[in-house]
N, C-alpha and C positions, 0 to 999 in steps of 0.2 A: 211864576214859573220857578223850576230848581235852577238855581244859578250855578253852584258849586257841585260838582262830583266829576269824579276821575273816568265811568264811564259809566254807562245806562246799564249795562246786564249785573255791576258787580254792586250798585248802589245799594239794594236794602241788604244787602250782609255787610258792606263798610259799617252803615249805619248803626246795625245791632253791633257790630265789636267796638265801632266807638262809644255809642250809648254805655256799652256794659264797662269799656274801660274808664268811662266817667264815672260811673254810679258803680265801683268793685263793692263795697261796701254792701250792695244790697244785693246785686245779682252778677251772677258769670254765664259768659256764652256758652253754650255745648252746640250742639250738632242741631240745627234748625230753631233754635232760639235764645234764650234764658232761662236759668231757672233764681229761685235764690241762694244767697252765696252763702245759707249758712244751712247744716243738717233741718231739713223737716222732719218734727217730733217723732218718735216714734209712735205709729197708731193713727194718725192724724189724720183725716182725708185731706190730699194734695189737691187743691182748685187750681186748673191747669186754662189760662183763661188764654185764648190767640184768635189770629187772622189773618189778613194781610196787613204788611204797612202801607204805608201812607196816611194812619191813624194816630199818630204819635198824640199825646199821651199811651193810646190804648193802643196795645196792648204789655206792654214790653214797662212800660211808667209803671204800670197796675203791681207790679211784683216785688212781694214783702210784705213784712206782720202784717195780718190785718186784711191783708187783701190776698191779693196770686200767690201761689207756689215755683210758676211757672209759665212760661210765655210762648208757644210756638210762633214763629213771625216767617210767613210765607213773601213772594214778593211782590211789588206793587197791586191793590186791589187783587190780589189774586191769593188764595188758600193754600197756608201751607200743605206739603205732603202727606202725607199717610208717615211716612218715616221721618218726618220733622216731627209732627205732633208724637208718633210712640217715644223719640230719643226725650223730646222735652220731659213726657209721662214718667218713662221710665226715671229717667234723672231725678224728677221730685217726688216718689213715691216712696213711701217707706211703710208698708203695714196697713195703712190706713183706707185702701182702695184711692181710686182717682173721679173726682168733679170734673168734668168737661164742659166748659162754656165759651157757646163763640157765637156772635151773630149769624140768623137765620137765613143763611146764603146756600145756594144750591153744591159748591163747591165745598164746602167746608163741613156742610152738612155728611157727604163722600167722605171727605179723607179723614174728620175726625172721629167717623164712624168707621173708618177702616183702620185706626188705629187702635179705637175700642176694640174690634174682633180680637184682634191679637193681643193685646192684653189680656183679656177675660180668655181667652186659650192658653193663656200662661199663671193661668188661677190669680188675677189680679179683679176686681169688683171697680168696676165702673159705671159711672152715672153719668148722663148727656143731659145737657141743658140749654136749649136753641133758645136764643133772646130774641121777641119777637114784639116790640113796644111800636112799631109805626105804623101809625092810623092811616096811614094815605095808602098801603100795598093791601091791605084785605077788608073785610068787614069785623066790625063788632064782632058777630058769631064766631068767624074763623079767626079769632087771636092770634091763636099759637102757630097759625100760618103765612102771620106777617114779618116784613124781615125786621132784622135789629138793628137800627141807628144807637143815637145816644143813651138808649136804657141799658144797654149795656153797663155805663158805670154806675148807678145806683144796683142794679143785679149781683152783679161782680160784688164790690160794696158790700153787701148786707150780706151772700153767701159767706164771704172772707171772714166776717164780722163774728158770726155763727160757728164759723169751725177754731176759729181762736179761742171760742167762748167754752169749745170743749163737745161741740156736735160731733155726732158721728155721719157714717156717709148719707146712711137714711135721712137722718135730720136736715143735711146739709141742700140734701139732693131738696126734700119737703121744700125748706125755708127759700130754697132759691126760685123753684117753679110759683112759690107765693108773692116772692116779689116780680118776678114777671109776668104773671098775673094780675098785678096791680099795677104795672107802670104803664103809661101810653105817652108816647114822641110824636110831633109832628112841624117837619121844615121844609124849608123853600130857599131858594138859591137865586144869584143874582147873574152868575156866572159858573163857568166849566175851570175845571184842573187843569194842569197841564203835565203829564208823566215826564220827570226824568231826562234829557234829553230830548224830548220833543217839541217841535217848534211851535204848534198850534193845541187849544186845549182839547177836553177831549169832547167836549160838546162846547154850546154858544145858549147861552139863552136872549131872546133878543133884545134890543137895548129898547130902556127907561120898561124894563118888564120883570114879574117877578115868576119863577117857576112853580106852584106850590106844592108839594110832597114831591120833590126831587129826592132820588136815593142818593147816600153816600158817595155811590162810585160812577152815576151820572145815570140812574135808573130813570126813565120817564115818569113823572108827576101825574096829577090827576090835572090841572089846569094850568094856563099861564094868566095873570092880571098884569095892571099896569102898576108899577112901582110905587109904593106906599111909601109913608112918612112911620118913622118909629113907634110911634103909638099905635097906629093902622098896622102896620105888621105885627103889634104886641095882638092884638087884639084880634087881631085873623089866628093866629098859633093857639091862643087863649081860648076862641072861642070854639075850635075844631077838638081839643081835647076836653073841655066841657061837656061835648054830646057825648062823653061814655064815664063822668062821673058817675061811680056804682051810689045804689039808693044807702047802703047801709054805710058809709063812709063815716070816719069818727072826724072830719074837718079838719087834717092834722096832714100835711104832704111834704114829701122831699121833692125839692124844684129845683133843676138845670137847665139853664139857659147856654147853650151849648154855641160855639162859634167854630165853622168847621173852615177857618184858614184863613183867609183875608176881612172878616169882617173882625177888627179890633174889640180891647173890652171897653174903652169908653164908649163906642157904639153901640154892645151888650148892654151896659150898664143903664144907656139912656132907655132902649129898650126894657130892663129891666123894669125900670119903675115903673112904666104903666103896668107890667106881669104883676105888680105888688098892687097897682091899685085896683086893677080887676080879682086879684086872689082874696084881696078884703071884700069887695061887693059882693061875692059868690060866698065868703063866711068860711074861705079856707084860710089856715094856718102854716105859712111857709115853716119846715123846720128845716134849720142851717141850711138855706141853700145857697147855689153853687152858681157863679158866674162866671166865664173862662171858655178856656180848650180846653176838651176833653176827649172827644172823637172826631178828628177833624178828617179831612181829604185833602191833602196836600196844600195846595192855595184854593180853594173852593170858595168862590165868595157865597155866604149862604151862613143861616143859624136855625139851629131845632130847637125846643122845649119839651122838656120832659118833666112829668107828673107823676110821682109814685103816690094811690092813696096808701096812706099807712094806716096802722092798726099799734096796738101796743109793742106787739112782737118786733113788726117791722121797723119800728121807732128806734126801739134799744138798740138793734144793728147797722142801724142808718146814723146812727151818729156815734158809735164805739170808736171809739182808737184806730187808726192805720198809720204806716209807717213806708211808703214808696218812694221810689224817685219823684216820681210826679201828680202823688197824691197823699196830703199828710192832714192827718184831721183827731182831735182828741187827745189825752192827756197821754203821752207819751208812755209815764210811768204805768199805765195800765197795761204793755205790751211786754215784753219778755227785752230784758237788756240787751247789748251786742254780745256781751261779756260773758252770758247766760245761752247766748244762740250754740251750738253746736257748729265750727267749720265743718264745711263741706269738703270731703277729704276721697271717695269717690266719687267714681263716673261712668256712663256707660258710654260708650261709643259704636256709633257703626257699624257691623262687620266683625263686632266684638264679644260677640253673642257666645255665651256659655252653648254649648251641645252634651245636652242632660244623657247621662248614661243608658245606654239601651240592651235589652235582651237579643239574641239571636232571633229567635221570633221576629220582633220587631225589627231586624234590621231586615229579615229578608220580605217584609212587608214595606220596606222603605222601598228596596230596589222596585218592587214591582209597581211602586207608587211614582217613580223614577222615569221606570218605563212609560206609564200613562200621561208625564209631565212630555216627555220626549217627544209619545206620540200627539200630542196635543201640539206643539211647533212645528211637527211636521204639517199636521192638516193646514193650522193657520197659514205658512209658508205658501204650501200650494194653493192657498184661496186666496191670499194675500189682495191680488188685481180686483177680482170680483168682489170682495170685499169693499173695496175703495171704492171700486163703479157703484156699488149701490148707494154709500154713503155720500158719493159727492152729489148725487139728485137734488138734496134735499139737507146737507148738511156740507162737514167741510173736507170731506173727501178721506180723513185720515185713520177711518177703524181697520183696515187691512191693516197698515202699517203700525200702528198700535198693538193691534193684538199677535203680530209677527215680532215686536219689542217685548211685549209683555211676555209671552212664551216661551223669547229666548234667553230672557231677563230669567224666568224661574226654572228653566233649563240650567244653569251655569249656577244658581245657589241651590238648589236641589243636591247637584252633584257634588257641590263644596261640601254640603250637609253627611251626603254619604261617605265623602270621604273622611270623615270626621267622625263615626261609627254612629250617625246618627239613626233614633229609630223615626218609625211613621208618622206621626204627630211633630215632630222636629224639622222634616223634611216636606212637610205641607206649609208648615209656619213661614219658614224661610221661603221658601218659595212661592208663596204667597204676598211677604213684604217685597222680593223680587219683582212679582208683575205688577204690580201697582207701581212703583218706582220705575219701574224701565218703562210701562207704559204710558203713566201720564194718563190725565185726563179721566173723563166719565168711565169706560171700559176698565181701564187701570184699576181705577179703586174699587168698579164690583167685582173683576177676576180677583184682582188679588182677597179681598174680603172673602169671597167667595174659597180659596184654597183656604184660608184659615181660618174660616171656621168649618169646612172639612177637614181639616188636622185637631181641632178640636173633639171630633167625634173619635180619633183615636187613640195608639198608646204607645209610650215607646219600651212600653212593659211587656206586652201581649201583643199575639200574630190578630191582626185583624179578621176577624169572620164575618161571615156575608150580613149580619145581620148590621153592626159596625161600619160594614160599607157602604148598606142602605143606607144609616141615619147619616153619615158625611157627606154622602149625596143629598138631600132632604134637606140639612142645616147648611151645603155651599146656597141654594136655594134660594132659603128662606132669608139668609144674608144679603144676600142679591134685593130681593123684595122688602128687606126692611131698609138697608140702605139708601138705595134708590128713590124709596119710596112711589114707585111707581104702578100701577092698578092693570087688570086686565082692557086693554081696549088702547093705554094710552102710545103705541104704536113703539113698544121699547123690549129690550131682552125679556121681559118678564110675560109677553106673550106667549114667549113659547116653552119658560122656563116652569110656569106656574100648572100648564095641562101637565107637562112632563113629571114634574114630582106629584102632582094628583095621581097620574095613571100608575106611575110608577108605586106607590103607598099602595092603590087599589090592585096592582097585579100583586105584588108582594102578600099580599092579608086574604086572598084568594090562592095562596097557596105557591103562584111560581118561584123558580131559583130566580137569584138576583140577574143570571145572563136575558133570561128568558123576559123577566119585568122587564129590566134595561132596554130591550129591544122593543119591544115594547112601547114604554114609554117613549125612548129614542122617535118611532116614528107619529106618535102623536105629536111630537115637538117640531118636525120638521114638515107636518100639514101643518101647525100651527103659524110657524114662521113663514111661509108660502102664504097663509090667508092674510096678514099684516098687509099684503098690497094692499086690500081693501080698505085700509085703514088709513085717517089723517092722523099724523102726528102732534100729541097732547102735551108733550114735557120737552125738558132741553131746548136745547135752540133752531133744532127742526122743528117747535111748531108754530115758528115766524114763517116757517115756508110750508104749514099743513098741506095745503091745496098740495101743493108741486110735489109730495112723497106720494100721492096716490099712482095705484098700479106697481111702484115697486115695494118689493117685501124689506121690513127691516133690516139694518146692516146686522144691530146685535143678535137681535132674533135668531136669524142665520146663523153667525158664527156660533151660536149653542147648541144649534140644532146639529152644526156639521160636526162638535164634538162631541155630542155625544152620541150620535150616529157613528161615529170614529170608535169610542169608548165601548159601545155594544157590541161590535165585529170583535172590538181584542180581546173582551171577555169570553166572546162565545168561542175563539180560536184557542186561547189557553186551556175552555174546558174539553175542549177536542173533540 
């Protein structure tokens, strides 16, 4: 358990300002994480690698030459922000576009794809890379749909390796999907964590029992056995990553024997040696591997393995130079001196956002964009209850309440925005990092996404014209559907969001004005979100309780359909 800290809500930000004021040398805090403490090159892609803490090494270790740019650190097992991950982006970015990498979690997946939108709406190029090395959450087939334990640090690793070597983003983005493609993890635990001030862990596994494929942050395994001897555990982990050795392998692997918290390295280590002596009978070649903490879960008693097959490429990256707080490997003088780094000498902050100069045009397409943000907190407000009642069926009761936050959240930067002569595309942005932020949670990061990359579709040059206002419709959308990542059928906004931009493209290409689609569309959305009753829910954590949503219609479904049912009246009222 944590023994020491001041109090439970403030621990993982102590944390990071103590880490950084220990390690100033290599990184400085800013606003939701670290970046590093010395200029990143110019041109360079910035590898912006995070998570939650209670990973220590990872992520926040990982950053400097060689490896991270930058670290967003959310709190306990939970995903940073949307506006953690953008301040950390932005702070490490100079020219070179940004590399996003974070384990394949449903939350993180949200928010650093909702930080992506609004970068790339502010003409920055970024690339996302979900680490996805453990064998025990998917199959073979579905890979890149597994989550990411300890491969993480060999990914990280050889992306880092590659962009020191002078890769660009494409290359960087290539090289990193290669090594996670190659690498496969799999552990088992002997016991649960224990958060922060809480008295009891957060799961039990039962005693003289081994869990096997336990996630990180206390995910259910595929089985439990009874408690092996070192060698028997080497050889259960050994032999589960064996059945997806690829046929064309050159014999040649990066190996981590990973301890995620209470299992010591003499215990690794004695473990280890059997990993060596089955790595020789199978005719594979350890190179430099790695025995330690690397990814851990606070006190977690439990250890994974991880296998990168390599290839030449992979090789040269996997054992180049780095220079971290908590990860140092390779000939030092291969890396750029202190003395040679550039101080880091700006910052971006918060709330401290440039508001790029705008046209009359554009501003008075802000206002009316202003007006739509307004009327949108109005409807939430008044549906707020019903909202709730539908969500608490089958979930935790809190999307009214959320999307009454998030609303009011991009109500109040909206207006800052216009007060600041911004145009339309400026005043989407921000109010877009707004509902995410005030909202919180699933809802949060697709609204907010969702307003910004509809400010992407416009300009703070030009009055926006209905064609303009199509595609920012279509692209809040399609942000929704790509973030999410969630399909028709699977009981979520995308129900009724995906017939609404179909009908909506097919009235518009058939000739109507954008009021006349809108309404249109509007009401194919809200039969849409009405037939979700019929639906069990597929994704999130409503569909631990699939059964029990039948009969009522989605919560998010709903709230799309009621705004943009909202949306269609005030268009049609303005054209008179």
């Amino acid at each position: 358990m944590t023994y020491l800290l001041n109090s439970a809500s403030d621990f993982s930000h102590e944390a990071v300002l103590g880490f950084a004021a220990a390690n100033s040398q290599y990184v400085t805090a800013v606003h939701g994480g670290v970046v590093r403490s010395t200029q990143t090159p110019a041109g360079q892609p910035a590898l912006v690698i995070g998570g939650g803490s209670g990973h220590y090494p990872a992520f926040a270790g990982w950053v400097g030459p060689g490896m991270g740019h930058g670290a967003p650190c959310g709190n306990i097992f939970s995903s940073p922000s949307a506006s953690q991950v953008y301040s950390v982006a932005r702070n490490a970015e100079n020219g070179g576009g940004v590399l996003m990498g974070f384990g394949n979690y449903a939350g993180d997946v949200l928010h650093f794809g909702a930080a992506a939108e609004k970068l790339r709406a502010e003409g920055i190029d970024v690339r996302i890379i979900r680490v996805s090395d453990d064998i025990a959450s998917n199959s073979r087939k579905n890979h890149r749909d597994r989550r990411g334990i300890a491969g993480d640090l060999p990914v990280f690793k050889i992306a880092g390796a590659a962009i020191e070597a002078g890769a660009d983003l494409d290359e960087a983005e290539r090289i990193a999907w290669k090594a996670n493609d190659a690498t496969r993890s799999f552990g088992l635990a002997f016991d649960g964590c224990t958060l922060p001030g809480a008295e009891e862990p957060l799961f039990h596994v039962p005693e003289s029992t081994m869990g096997v494929g336990l996630g990180i942050h206390g995910e259910p395994g595929i089985r439990d056995l009874p408690m092996g001897t070192a060698s028997e555990v080497a050889d259960l982990l050994f032999e589960g990553i064996l059945e997806e050795v690829p046929q064309d392998r050159s014999g040649r692997v990066a190996v981590v024997l990973n301890g995620l918290g209470r299992v010591k390295y003499e215990e690794l280590f004695v473990v280890y040696g059997r990993i060596a002596e089955r790595l020789a009978e199978a005719g594979l070649t350890a190179v430099q591997p790695e025995v330690g903490e690397f990814v851990t879960s606070l006190d977690m008693a439990g250890l994974s393995l991880t296998v990168v097959f390599l290839d030449e490429e992979l090789e040269g990256h996997w054992v180049a130079a780095a220079d971290t707080p908590a990860y140092r490997r390779g000939e030092l003088r291969d890396l750029p001196s202190m003395q040679d780094r550039a101080p880091r000498t700006d910052f971006y902050t918060p709330g401290e956002e440039n508001v790029p100069e705008a046209t009359t045009e554009s501003q008075t397409t802000a206002a009316s964009v202003q007006e739509v943000i307004e009327l949108f907190a109005q409807v939430c407000a008044e549906n707020e209850g019903e909202l709730g009642r539908l969500d608490a069926v089958a979930g935790d009761g809190d999307h009214g309440q959320g999307m009454v936050l998030g609303s009011r959240g991009a109500v109040e930067a909206g207006r800052a925005a216009l007060e600041r002569g911004a145009g339309a595309r400026t005043v989407l942005l921000h109010a877009g990092t707004a509902w995410a932020e005030s909202a919180g949670g699933t809802s949060g990061a697709l609204w907010g996404s969702a307003l910004t990359a509809a400010g992407g579709a416009l300009s703070d040059e030009t009055k926006a014209d209905p064609e303009a206002a199509l595609q920012a419709l279509l692209r809040a959308v399609e942000a929704v559907r790509r973030l999410g990542g969630a399909q028709p059928g699977d009981k979520t906004m995308v129900d009724a969001a995906a017939p609404f931009a179909a009908h909506l493209k097919q009235q518009s290409q058939a000739g109507q004005d954008l009021p006349s689609a809108l309404s249109a569309a509007a009401a194919v959305a809200t039969e849409a979100a009405a037939e979700t009753a019929e639906l069990k829910a597929r994704l999130g954590r409503s569909r631990v309780l699939g059964d029990k949503s039948l009969g009522t219609p989605d919560p998010g479904a709903t709230s799309f359909a009621l705004l943009m049912e909202a949306l269609a009246d005030h268009l049609k009222k303005a054209r008179g």
